[in-house]
C-alpha positions as CSV (number, residue, x, y, z in Angstrom):
1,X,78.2,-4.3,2.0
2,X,78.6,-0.4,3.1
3,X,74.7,0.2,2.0
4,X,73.6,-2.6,3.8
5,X,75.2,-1.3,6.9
6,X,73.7,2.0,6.2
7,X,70.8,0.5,5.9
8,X,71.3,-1.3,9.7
9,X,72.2,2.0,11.2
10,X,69.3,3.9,9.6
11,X,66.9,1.1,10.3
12,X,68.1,1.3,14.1
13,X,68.0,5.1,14.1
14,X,64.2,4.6,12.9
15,X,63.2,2.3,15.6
16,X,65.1,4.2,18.5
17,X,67.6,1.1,19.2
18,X,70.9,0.6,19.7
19,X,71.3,-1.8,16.6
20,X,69.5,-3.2,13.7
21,X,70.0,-6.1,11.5
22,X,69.6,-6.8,7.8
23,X,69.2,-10.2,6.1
24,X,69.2,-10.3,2.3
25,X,67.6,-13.4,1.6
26,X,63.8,-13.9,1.2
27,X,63.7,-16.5,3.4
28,X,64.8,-14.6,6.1
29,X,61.9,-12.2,5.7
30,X,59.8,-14.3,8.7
31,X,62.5,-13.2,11.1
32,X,63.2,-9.7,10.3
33,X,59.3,-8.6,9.7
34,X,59.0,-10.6,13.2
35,X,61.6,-8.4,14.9
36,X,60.8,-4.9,13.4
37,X,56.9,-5.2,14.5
38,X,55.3,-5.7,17.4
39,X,51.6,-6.4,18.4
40,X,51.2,-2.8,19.2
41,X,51.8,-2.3,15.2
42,X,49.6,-2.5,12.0
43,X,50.7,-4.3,8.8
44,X,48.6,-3.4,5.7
45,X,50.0,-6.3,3.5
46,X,49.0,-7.1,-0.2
47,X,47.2,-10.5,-0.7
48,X,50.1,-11.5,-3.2
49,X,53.1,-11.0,-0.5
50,X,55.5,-13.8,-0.2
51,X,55.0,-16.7,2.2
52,X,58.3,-15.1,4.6
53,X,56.5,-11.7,4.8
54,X,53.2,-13.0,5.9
55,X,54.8,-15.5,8.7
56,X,56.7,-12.6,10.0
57,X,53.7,-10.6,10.1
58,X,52.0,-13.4,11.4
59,X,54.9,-13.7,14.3
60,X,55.1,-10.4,15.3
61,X,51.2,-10.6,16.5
62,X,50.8,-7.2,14.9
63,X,47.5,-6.5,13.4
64,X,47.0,-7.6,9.9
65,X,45.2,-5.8,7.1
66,X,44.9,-7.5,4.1
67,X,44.1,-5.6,0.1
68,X,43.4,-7.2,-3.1
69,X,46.7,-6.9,-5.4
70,X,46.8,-3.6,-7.3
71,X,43.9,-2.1,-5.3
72,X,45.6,1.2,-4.0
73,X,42.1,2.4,-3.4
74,X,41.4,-0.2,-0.8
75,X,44.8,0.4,0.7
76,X,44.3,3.7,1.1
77,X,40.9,3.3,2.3
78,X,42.8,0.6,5.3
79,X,45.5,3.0,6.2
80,X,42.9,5.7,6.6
81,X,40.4,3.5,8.7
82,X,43.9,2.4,10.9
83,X,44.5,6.0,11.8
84,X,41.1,6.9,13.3
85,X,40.8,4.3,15.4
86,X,44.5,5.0,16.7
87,X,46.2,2.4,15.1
88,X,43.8,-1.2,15.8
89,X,42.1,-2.1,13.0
């Protein structure tokens, strides 16, 4: 449990809050993807993530780019295109 909490106070030290929280299971993915982000941020998100991620992505409003699986090329290509226009896709 002390890595997780670690992991909390590192995550809240990251974001510039008070407190942070970790969940462990994947279905709690929707709710702590949701939380982190915001509709200010941008998720480049592989094709193949899990059903949890997506909805949380989804949930936050955050902007969404999506890659083909194993395509770091493209990836790279939609973190690059993110950061010249300022962060909207």
């Amino acid at each position: 449990m002390e890595i997780h909490m670690e992991l909390e106070r590192r995550l809240a030290e990251f974001k510039q809050v008070r407190k942070s929280s970790f969940f462990r299971a994947a279905s709690r993915n929707a709710g702590t993807v949701s939380a982190i982000l915001g509709k200010e941020d941008v998720v480049i998100s592989d094709e193949l993530n899990h059903a949890s991620i997506i909805d949380g992505c989804r949930l936050s409003r955050a902007a969404i780019k999506v890659f083909p699986h194993r395509t770091s090329t493209r990836r790279a290509r939609s973190s690059r295109t993110c950061q010249r226009r300022s962060g909207s896709c």
